[in-house]
TORVOVO-586669 format. One line per 8 residues: their letters; for each residue x, y, z of N, C-alpha, C, O. Coordinates in steps of 0.2 Angstrom, whole numbers, always signed. Layout:
N
A	X Y Z X Y Z X Y Z X Y Z; ...
//
This chain:
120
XXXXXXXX	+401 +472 +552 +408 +474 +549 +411 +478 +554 +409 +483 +556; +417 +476 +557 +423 +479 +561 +424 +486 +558 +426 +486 +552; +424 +491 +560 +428 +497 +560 +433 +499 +559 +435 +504 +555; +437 +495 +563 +444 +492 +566 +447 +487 +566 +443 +482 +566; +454 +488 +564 +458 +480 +567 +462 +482 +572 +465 +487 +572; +462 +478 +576 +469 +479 +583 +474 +473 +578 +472 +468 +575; +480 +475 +579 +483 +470 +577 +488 +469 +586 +490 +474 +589; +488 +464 +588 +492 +463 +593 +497 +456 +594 +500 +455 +599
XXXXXXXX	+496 +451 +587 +501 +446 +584 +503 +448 +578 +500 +445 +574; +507 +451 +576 +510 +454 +570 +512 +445 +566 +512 +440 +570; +512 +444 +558 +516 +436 +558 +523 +439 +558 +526 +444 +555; +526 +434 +561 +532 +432 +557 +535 +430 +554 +536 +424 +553; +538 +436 +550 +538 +432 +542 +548 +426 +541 +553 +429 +541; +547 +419 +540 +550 +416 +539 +556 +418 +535 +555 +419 +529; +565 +419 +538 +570 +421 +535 +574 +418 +536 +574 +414 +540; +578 +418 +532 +586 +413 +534 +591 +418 +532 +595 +415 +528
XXXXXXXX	+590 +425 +535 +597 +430 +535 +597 +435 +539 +600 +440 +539; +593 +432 +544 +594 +435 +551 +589 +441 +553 +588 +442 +559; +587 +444 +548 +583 +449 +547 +575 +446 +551 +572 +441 +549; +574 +449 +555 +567 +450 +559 +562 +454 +554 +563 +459 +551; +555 +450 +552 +551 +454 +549 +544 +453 +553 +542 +447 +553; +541 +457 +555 +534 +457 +558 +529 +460 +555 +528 +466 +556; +524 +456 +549 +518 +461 +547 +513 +461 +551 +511 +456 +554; +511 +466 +551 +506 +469 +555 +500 +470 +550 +495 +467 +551
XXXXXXXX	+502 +474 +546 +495 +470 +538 +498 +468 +533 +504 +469 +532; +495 +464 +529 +496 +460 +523 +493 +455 +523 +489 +453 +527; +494 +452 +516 +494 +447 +513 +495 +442 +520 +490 +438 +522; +501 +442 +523 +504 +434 +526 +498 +432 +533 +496 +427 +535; +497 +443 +536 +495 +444 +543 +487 +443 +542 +484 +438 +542; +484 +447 +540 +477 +448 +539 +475 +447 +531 +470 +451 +530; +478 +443 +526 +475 +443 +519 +474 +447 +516 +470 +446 +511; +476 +455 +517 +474 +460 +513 +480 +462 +506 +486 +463 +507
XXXXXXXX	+476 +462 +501 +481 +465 +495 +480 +471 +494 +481 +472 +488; +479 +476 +496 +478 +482 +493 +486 +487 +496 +489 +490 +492; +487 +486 +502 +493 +486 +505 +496 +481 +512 +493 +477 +515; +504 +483 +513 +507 +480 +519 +510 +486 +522 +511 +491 +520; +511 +482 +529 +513 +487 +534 +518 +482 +539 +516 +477 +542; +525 +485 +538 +530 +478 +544 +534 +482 +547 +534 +488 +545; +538 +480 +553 +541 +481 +555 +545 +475 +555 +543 +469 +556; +554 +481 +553 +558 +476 +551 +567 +477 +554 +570 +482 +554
XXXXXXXX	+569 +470 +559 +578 +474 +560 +580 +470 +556 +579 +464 +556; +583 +473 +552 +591 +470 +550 +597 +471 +551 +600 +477 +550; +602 +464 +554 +605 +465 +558 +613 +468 +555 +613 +468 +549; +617 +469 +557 +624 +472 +552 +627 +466 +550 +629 +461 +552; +628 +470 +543 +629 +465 +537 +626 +462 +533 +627 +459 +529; +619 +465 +535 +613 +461 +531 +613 +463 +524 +617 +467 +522; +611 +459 +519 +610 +461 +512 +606 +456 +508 +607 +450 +509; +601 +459 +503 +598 +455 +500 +602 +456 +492 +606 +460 +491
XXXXXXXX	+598 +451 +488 +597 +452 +481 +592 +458 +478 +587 +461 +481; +596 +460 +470 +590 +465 +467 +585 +463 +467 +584 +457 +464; +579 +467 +468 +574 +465 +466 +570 +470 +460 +574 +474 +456; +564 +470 +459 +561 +475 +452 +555 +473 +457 +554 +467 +456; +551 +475 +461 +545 +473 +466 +537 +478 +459 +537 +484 +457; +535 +473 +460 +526 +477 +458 +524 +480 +461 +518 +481 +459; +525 +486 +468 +523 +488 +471 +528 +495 +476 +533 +495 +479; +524 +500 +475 +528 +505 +478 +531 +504 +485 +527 +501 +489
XXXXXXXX	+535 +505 +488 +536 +501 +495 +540 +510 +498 +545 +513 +495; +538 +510 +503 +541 +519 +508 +542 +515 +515 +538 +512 +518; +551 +516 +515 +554 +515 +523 +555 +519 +526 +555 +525 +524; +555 +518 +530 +555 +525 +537 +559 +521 +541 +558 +515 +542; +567 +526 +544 +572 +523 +548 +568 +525 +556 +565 +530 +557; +568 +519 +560 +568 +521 +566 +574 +523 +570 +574 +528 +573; +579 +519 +570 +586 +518 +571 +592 +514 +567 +591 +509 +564; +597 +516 +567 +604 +515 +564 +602 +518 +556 +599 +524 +555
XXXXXXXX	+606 +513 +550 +606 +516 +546 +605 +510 +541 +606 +504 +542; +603 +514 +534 +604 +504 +530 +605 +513 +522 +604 +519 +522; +608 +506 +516 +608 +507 +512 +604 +506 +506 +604 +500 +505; +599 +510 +500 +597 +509 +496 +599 +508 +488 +600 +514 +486; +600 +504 +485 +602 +505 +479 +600 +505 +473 +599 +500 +470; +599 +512 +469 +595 +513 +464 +598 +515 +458 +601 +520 +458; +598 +512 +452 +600 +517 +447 +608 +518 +448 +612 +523 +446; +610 +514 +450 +618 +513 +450 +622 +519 +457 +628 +521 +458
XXXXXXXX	+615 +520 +460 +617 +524 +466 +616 +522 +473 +611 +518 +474; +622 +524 +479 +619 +522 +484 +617 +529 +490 +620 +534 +492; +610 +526 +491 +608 +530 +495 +606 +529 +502 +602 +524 +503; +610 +533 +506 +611 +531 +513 +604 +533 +519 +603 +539 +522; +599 +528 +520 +594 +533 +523 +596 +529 +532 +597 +524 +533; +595 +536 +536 +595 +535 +542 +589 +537 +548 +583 +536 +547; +593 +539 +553 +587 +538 +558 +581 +545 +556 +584 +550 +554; +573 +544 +556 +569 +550 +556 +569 +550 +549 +565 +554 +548
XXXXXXXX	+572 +548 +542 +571 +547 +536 +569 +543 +532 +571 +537 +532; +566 +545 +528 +562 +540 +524 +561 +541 +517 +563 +547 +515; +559 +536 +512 +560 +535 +506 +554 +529 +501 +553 +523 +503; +551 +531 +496 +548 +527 +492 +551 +527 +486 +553 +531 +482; +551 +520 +487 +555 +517 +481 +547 +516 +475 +542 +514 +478; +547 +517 +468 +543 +516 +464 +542 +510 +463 +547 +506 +462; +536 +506 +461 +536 +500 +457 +538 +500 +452 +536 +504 +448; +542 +496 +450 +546 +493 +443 +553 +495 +443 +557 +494 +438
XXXXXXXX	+554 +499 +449 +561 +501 +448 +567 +496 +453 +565 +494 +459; +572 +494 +451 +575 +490 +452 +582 +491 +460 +587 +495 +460; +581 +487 +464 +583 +490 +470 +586 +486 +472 +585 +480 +470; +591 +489 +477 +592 +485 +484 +594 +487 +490 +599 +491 +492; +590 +483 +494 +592 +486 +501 +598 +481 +505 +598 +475 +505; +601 +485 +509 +608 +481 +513 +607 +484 +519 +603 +488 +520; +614 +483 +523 +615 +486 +532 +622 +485 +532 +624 +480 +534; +626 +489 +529 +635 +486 +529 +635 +487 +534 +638 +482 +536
XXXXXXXX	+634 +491 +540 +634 +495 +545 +637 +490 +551 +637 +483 +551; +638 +493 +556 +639 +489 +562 +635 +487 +566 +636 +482 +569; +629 +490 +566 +623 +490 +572 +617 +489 +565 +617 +491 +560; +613 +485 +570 +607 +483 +569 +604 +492 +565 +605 +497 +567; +600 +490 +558 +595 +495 +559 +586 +492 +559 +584 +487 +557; +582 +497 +562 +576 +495 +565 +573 +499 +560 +573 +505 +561; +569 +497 +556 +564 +503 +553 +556 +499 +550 +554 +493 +550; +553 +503 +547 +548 +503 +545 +545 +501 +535 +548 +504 +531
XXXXXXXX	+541 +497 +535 +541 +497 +525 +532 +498 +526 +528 +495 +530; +530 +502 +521 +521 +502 +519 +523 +499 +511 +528 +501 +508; +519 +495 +508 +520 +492 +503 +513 +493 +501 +508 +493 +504; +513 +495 +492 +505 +496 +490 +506 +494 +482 +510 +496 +479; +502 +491 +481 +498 +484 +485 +502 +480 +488 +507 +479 +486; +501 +477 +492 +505 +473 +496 +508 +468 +497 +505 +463 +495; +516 +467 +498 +523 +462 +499 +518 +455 +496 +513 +452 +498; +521 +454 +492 +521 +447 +490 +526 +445 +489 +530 +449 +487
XXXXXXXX	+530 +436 +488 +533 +434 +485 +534 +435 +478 +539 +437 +475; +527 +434 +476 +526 +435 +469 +527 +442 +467 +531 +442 +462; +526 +445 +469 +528 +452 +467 +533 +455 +468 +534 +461 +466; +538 +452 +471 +543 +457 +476 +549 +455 +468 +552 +460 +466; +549 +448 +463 +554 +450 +458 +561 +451 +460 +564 +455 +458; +562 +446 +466 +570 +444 +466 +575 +443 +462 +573 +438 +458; +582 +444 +461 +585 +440 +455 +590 +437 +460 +593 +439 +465; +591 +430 +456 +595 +426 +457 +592 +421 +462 +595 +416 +464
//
C-alpha cells in the first residue's frame, strides 16, 4: 500500500462554458468518493445553473473575483478568500467580472454529477 499519491496529470473535466477544471482527487482522477480536490478558471462572464449539491464544497480565490449565491444573497468572494458552502443548501456560483478568476473547490464527499443536483 502506497503512502502517497503524486498526482502530476490532474483529469480534465469535460465543459462546454469555457470554464477550465482540473481534478487532482476524485471520483473522475483517482476514483475516490470520500473527497475532491480541483483546480478551477472561470473565464469572465461565466455562470452556472442553481444547484442543491450532497456535499460540502470550500473555495478558496487564488485570483480575480467570482460571485456566490446563497439564500437570496450575493456574496462577492475574492483574491486570498474562501468560503464553504453547506450540503443541501442551494447555490450559485458566476464570474460577472471582466478577468478570469482562478481558484480552488475541496468537496466532501466528492464532485459527482450525481450529487452536484443541477436545475434546469
Amino acid at each position: 500500500m502506497n503512502k502517497y499519491e503524486l498526482q502530476t496529470a490532474p483529469f480534465i473535466v469535460p465543459t462546454n462554458d469555457g470554464k477550465l477544471i482540473e481534478e487532482h482527487f476524485g471520483k473522475a482522477s483517482i476514483d475516490t468518493g470520500d473527497y475532491s480536490f480541483a483546480h478551477m478558471i472561470a473565464p469572465a462572464g461565466w455562470s452556472e445553473p442553481f444547484q442543491t449539491p450532497e456535499f460540502d464544497e470550500i473555495t478558496y480565490v487564488i485570483s480575480g473575483r467570482k460571485i456566490i449565491e446563497v439564500d437570496g444573497k450575493k456574496i462577492q468572494l475574492s483574491r486570498n478568500e474562501s468560503i464553504c458552502i453547506k450540503k443541501g443548501t442551494r447555490v450559485r456560483y458566476s464570474n460577472p467580472f471582466e478577468e478570469p478568476v482562478e481558484y480552488v473547490s475541496v468537496c466532501i464527499p466528492a464532485f459527482s454529477a450525481e450529487r452536484v443536483k443541477r436545475e434546469g
